[in-house]
C-alpha positions in Angstrom: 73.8 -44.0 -67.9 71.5 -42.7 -70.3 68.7 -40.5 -69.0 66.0 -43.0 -70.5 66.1 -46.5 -70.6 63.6 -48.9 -72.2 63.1 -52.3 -72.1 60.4 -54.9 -71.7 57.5 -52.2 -72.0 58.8 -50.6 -69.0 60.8 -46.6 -70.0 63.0 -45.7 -67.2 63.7 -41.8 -66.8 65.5 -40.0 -64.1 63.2 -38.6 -61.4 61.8 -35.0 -61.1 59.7 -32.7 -59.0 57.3 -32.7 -61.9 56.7 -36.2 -61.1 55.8 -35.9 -57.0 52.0 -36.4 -57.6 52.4 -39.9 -59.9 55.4 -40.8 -57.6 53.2 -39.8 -54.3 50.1 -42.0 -55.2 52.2 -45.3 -55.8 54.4 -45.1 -53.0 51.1 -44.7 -50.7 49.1 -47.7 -53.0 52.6 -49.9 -52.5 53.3 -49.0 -48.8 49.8 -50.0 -47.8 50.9 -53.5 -48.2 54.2 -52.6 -45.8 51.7 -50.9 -43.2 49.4 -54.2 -43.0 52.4 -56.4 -42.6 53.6 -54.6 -40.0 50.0 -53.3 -38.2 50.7 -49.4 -38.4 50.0 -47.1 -40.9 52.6 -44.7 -39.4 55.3 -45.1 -41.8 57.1 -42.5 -44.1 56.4 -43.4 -47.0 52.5 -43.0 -46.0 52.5 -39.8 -44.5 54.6 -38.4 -46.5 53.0 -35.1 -48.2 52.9 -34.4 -51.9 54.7 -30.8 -50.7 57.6 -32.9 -48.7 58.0 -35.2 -51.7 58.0 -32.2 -54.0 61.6 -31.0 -52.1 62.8 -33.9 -51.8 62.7 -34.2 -55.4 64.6 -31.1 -56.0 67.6 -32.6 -54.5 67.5 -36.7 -54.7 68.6 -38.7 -57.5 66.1 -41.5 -58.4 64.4 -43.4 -61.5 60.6 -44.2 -62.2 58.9 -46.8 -64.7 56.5 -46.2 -66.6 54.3 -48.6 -68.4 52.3 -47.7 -71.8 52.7 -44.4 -70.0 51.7 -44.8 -66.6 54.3 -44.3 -63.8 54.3 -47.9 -61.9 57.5 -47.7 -60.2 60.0 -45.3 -58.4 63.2 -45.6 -56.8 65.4 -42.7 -55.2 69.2 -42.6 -54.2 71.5 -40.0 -52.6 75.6 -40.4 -52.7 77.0 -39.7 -49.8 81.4 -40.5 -49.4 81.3 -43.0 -52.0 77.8 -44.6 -50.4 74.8 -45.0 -52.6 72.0 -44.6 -50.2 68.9 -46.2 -52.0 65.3 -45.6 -50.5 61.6 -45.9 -50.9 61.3 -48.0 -53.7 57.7 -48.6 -54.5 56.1 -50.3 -57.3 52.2 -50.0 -57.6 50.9 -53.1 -56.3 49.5 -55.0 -59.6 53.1 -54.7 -61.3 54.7 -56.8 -58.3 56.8 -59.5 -59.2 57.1 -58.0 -62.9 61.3 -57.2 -62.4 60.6 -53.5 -62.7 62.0 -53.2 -59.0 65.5 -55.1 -60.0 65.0 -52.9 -63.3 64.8 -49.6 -61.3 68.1 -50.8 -58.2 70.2 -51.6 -61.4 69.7 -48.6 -63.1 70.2 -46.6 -60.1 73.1 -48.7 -58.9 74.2 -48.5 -63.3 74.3 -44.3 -62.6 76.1 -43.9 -59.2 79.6 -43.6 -59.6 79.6 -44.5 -55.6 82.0 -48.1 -55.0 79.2 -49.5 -52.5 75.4 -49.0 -52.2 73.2 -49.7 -49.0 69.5 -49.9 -48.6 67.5 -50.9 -45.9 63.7 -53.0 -45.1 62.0 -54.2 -42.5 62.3 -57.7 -40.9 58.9 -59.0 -41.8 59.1 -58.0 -45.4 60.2 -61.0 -46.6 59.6 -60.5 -50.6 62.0 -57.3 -50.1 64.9 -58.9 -48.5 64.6 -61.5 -51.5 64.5 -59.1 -54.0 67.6 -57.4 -52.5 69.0 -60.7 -52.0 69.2 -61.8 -55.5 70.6 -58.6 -56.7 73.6 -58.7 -54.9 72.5 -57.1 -51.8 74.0 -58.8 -48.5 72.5 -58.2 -44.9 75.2 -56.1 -42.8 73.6 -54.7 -40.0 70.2 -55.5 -37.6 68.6 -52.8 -35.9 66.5 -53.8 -32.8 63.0 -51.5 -33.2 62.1 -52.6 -29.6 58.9 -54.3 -31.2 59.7 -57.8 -31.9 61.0 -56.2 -35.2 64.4 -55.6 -37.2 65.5 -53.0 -39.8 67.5 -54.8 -41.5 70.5 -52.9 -43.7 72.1 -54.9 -46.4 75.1 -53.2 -48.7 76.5 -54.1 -52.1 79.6 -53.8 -53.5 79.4 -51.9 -56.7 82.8 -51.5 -58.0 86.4 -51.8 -57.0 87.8 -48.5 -55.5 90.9 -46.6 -57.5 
């Protein structure tokens, strides 16, 4: 896949260190609403520092939107043994709801040359698991987290192997 897509107002481009500070500030304003549904602000994506996400970006594969150019959206993937491991998608909060989430997993999923992708939410995030849901994604494993909560792992078959 091209490194740019546009469609619908929204330009996808691969991921970079350069963009750790855009990236940074709407994973924190989109995990906010993650931290309230779940009463703790100690999640990842939150305390995450800009120099953390700086490395990260060195090495992981990902996408972000951008809107009229403003970065709205980011997603970011690692193969591992034919596994597309997808994580910390965040999409700033007003642009919810707008498909630049679905736009971001299928251009993602569109790049990896892996056979099967997983990705993984909480139990309570209900809009997530939807989302995932209608793009294929099917629930595969429940983890326990020993507070009345489940991370919940779903997988999708990408394509067929050989």
């Amino acid at each position: 896949m091209k490194a740019t897509v546009e469609g619908d107002g929204v330009r996808l481009s691969r991921i970079s260190p350069d963009d750790a500070g855009e990236v940074l500030t709407v994973q924190r304003a989109a995990f906010v609403s993650e931290a309230l549904i779940y009463g703790s602000p100690d999640m990842a994506p939150l305390t995450q520092t800009l120099d953390e996400l700086r490395a990260e970006l060195v090495t992981a594969d990902g996408w972000v939107a951008r809107v009229d150019g403003r970065l709205v959206g980011a997603i970011r993937a690692r193969e591992s043994e034919g596994l597309l491991l997808i994580g910390r998608i965040a999409i700033a909060p007003d642009m919810q709801g707008e498909g630049i989430g679905r736009m971001l997993l299928e251009a993602t999923e569109q790049s990896s040359s892996a056979t099967e992708a997983e990705l993984f939410t909480g139990s309570l995030s209900e809009a997530n698991v939807r989302l995932y849901e209608s793009c294929g994604y099917r629930l595969t494993e429940r983890v326990d987290q020993g507070d009345g909560t489940e991370q919940l792992f779903l997988r999708k078959r990408l394509r067929e192997t050989g």
